[in-house]
C-alpha positions in Angstrom: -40.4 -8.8 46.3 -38.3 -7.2 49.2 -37.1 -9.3 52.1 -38.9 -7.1 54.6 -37.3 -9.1 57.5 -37.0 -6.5 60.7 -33.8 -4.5 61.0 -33.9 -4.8 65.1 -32.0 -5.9 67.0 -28.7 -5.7 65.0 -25.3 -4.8 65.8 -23.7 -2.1 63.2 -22.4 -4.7 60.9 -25.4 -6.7 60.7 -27.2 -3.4 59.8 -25.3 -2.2 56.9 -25.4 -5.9 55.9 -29.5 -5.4 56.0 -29.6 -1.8 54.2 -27.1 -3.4 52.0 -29.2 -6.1 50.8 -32.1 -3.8 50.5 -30.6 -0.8 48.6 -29.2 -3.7 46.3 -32.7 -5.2 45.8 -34.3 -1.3 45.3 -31.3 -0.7 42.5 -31.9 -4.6 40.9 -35.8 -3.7 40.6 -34.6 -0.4 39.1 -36.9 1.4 41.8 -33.9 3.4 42.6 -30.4 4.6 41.1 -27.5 5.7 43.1 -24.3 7.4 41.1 -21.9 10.0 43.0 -23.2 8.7 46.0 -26.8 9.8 45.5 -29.9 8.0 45.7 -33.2 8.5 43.4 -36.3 7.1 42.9 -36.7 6.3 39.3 -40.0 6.8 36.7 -40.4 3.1 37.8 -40.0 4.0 41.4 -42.8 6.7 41.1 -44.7 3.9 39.4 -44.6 1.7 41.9 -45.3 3.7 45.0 -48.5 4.8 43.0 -49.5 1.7 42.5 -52.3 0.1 44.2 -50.8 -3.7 45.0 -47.5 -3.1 45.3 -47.4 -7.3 46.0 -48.4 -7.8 42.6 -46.0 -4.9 41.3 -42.7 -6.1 42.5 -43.5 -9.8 41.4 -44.2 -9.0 37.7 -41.0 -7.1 37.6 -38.5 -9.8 39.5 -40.7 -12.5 37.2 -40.0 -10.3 34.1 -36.3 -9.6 34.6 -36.1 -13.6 34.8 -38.4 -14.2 31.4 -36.0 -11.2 29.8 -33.0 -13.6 30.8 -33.7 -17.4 30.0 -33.1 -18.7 26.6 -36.1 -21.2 26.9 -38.9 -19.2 27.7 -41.4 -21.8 26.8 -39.5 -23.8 30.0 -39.9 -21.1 31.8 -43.5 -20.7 31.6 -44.2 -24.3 31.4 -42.4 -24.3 34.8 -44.7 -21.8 36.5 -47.6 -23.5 35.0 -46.7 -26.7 36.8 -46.2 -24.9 39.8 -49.5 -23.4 40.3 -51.3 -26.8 39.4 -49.6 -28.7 42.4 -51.6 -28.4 46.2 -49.7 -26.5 48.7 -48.5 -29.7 50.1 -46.3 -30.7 46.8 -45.4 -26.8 46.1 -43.8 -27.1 49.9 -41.9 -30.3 49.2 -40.4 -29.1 45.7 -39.4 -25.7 47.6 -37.6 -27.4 50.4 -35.3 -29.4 47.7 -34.8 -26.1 45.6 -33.8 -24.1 48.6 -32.0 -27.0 49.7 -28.2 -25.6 50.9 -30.1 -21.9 51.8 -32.7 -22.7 53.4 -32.3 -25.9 54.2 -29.6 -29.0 55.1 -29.2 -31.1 52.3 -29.4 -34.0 54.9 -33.1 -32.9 56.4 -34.6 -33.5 53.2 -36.7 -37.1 53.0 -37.1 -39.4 49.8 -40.6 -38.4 49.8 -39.2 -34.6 49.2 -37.0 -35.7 46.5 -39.5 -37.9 44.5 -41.7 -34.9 44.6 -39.0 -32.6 43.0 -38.2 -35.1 40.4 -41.5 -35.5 39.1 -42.3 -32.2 39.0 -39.4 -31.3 36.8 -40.6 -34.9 34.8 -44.2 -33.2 34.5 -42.4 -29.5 33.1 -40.5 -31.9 30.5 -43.6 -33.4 29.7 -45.6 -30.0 29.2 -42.7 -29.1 27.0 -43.3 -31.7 25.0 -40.1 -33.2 25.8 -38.2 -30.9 23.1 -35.7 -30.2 26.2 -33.7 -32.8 27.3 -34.3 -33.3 31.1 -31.5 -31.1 32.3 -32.1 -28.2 30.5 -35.4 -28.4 32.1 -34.2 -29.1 35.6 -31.7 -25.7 35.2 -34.2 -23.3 34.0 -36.4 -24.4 36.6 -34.0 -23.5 39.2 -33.2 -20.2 38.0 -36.6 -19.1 37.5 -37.7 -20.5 40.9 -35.0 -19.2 43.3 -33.8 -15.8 44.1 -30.6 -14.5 42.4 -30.4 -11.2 44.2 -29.6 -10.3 47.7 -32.5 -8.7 49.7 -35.7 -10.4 47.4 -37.7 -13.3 47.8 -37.8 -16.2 45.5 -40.5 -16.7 42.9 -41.7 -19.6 44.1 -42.6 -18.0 47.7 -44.8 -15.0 45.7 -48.1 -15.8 46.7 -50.3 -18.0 44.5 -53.0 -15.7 43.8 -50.7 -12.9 42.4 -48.3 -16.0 40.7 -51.5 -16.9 38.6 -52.2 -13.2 37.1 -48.8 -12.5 36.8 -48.2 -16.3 34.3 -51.7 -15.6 32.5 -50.7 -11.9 31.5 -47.4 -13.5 29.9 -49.3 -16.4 28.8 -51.5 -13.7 26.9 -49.1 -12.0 25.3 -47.4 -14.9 24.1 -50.6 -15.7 22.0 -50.6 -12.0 20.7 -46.8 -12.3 18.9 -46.9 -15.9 18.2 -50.7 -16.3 16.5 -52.8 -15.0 14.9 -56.2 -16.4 16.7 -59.2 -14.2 18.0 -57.8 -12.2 21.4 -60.1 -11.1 24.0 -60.9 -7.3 23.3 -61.5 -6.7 27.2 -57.6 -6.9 28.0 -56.8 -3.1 26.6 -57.1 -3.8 22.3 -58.7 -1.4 20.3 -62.2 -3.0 19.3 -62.5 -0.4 16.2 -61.2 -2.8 13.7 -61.6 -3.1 10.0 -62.8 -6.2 7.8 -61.9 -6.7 4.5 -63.0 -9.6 1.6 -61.4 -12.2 3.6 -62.4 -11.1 6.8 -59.4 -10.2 8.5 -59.5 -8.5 11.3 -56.9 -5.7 12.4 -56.6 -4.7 15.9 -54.2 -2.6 17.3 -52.6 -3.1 20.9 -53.0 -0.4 23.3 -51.8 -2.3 26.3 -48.3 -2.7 25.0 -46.1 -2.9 28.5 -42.2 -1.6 28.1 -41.5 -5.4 28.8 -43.7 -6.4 25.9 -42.4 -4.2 23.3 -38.7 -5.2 24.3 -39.7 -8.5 23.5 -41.0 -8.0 20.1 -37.7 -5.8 19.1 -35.7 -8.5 20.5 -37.4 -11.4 18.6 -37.4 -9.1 15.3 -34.2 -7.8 15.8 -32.8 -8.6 12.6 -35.5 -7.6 10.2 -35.8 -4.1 12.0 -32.4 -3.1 12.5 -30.3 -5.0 9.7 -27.0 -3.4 10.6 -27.0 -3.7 14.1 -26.0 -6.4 16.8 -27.1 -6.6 20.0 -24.4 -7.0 22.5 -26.3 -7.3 25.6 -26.4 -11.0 26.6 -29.9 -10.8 26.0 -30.3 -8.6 29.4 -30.2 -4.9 30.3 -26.6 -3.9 30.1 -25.7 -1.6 33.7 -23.8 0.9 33.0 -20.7 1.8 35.5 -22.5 4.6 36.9 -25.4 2.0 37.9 -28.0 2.8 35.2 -29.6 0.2 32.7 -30.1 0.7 28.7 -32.6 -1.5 27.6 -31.0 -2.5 24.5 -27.2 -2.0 23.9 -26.3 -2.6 20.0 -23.0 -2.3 17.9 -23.2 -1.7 14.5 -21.7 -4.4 12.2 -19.7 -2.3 10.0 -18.9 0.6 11.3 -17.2 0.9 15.5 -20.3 2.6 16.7 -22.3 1.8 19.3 -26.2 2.0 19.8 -28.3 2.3 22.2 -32.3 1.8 22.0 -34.5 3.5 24.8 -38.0 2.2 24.6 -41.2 3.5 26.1 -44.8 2.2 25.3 -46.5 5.6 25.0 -46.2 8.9 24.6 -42.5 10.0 24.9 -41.6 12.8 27.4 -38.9 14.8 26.6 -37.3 13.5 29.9 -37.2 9.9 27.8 -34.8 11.8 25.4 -32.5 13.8 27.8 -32.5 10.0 29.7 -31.0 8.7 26.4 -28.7 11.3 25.8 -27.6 10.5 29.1 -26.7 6.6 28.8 -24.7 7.7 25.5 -23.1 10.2 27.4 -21.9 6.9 29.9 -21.4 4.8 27.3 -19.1 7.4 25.7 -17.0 7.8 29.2 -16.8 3.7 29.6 -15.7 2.7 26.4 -13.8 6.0 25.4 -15.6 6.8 22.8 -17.6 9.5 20.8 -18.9 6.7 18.2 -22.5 6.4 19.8 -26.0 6.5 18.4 -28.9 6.9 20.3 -32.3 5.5 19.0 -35.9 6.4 21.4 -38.8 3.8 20.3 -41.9 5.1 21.3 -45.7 4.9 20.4 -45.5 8.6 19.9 -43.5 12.2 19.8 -44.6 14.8 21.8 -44.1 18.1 20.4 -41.5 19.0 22.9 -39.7 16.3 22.4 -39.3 16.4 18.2 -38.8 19.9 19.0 -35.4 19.2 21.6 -34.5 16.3 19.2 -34.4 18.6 15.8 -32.8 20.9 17.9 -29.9 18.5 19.2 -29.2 17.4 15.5 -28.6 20.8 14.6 -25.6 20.5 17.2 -24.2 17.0 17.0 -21.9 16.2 14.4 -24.1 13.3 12.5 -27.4 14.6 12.2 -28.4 10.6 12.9 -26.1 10.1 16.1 -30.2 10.7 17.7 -32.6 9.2 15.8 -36.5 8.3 17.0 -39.1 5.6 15.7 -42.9 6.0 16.2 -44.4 2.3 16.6 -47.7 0.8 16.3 -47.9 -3.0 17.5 -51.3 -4.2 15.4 -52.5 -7.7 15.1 -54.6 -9.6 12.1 -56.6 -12.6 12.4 -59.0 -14.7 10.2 -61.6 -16.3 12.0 -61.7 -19.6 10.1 
């Protein structure tokens, strides 16, 4: 969420401080991109001043960038889970200590406060089945509760009606690549599915979001791309020129780089000249021509198989561009 605190009122510092903070939020949320000093609203951007809560927008993506970054997830959500169960009293005490030293003076804060913070983060170890030892816990929850980025709101201040949707949807998908048990056909599956001797039903997932299908790759990134590495911390690599590539590979043998572009449906050919344009950057940064490009889609349209046959009849490697077709499908047996 944008800090939409009002701009009046300011001397010239203070307002280049504000717009600042607010072009840095816009590029963080990857609503905008500025290189050679010009601004644009991204495909995202489009997305979300189309939308119709913008509210509910903005918090899935600062939530999601978040989930992208931990290495516990199952904290993470366990933390949000605990959140939304407390009454708006007890949510108010464990944001004062949080925001304690922003917000707040570490010396305004009563025992009462305090006790209220500690057992929350005793009830998230608990949820978690106490696998984490208690500091783990207490970090995660921090960074997936506060802000990290000038000009937005934390998590925990996103309104609890919009928190809630936002942790179920995750919460859904979760179920869908971890298990294999029955899914509710009303969140965007495919109910034509097929039953064979042993009953097992197939259904394939038509509500794959771009965050969803990163995921997967990420968790099965060793059985789908053998050869490659991923180099990213985990998180969208920014380029210098400001940009983000979802995921940013090196292949283990040979001193190449890779560079995977996903989109969940049906690839425009402006997907492709996008990717051709982060290996471009990555070319320039790390003075280099040893990089690969790889577009993961649900589907090729015909312009864009027809651009990419026609870019491997120019580059040197007819695989320096490469695309995969993907179809996310689930099978269950109800017992």
């Amino acid at each position: 969420m944008l800090n939409t605190k009002p701009v009046t009122c300011m001397n010239k510092r203070e307002l280049y401080s504000a717009t600042f903070e607010r072009l840095t939020a816009l590029q963080s949320y990857k609503l905008i991109t500025i290189r050679k000093q010009k601004l644009r609203v991204t495909e995202r951007g489009f997305n979300f001043l189309k939308h119709d809560n913008k509210r509910y927008y903005l918090g899935k993506i600062l939530i999601t960038d978040k989930y992208q970054r931990t290495k516990h997830p199952d904290v993470f959500l366990a933390c949000f889970k605990e959140l939304l169960s407390l009454s708006e009293e007890k949510r108010a005490r464990v944001r004062r200590v949080l925001l304690s030293g922003r917000d707040y003076d570490y010396d305004e804060l009563s025992d009462e406060e305090y006790a209220s913070f500690r057992s929350f983060i005793e009830r998230v170890h608990t949820r978690c089945n106490n696998e984490k030892t208690i500091d783990i816990v207490g970090q995660v929850c921090g960074l997936a509760l506060r802000n990290t980025i000038v000009g937005t709101i934390s998590p925990i201040d996103l309104p609890v009606n919009e928190l809630s949707r936002i942790i179920n949807e995750f919460d859904k998908f979760e179920e869908q690549v971890t298990t294999h048990d029955t899914i509710d056909t009303n969140i965007g599956i495919d109910s034509n599915f097929r039953t064979d001797t042993d009953r097992v039903k197939t259904f394939v997932i038509n509500n794959m979001l771009e965050l969803h299908l990163e995921d997967v790759i990420r968790r099965n990134f060793e059985n789908m791309f053998p050869d490659l590495e991923i180099i990213d911390g985990n998180q969208h690599y920014r380029t210098k020129c400001g940009t983000y590539i979802d995921i940013f590979c090196k292949h283990k043998q040979e001193d190449s780089y890779v560079i995977l572009e996903l989109k969940r449906d049906k690839s425009p050919s402006s997907a492709l000249m996008q990717l051709l344009d982060y290996m471009n950057q990555i070319m320039e940064e790390f003075k280099t021509h040893s990089v690969k490009g790889i577009l993961i889609c649900r589907d090729l349209d015909r312009r864009t198989k027809s651009a990419l046959d026609a870019i491997r009849n120019k580059l040197p490697e007819a695989n320096d561009v490469s695309a995969i077709e993907f179809n996310l499908k689930m099978d269950y047996r109800q017992i």
